[in-house]
N, C-alpha and C positions, 0 to 999 in steps of 0.2 A: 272630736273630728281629728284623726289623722292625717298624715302630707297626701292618702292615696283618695280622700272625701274633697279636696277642694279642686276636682280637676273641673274646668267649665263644660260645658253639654255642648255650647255652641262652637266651640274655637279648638278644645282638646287640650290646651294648656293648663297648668294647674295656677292658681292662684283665685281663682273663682271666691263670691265675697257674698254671694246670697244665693236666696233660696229661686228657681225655677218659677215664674209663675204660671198660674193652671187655665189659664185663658189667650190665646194668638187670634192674631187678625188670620183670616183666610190668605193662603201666602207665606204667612210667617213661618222661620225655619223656629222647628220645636225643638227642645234641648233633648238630649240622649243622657243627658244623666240630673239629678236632683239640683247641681248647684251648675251657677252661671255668673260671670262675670259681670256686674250690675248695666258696665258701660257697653258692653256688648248687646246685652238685651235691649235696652232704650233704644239702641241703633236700627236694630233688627225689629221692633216695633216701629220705628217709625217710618221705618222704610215700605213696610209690608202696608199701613195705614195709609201712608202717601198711594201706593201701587192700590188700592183699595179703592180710594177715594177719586183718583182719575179716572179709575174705570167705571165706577159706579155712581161716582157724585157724592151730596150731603144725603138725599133722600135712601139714596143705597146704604148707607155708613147707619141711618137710622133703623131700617130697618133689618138690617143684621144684628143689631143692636137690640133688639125688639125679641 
């Protein structure tokens, strides 16, 4: 991995610390590139799951889920 491999997908800055994961809630902003800042992502899922989850409920969250 080179300095030009750790740029993050979500934010654009480099120092990104893991790999991209391959599942988003509906909502969720998906990374543009392989690696992603870990604390970035957590944020960005949980945000997208909260927006998720108000609008659709537990039983909507299941059945996406499903």
């Amino acid at each position: 991995m080179d300095d030009s491999d750790d740029i993050c997908g979500l934010c654009g800055e480099p120092g990104a610390d893991k790999v991209a994961g391959p599942y988003h809630w509906p909502g969720e902003a998906i990374p543009d590139s392989y690696y992603v800042h870990a604390e970035y992502e957590e944020q960005e899922c949980a945000r997208a799951f909260a927006e998720f989850l108000a609008k659709y409920g537990e039983r909507g969250v299941w059945e996406f889920l499903r």
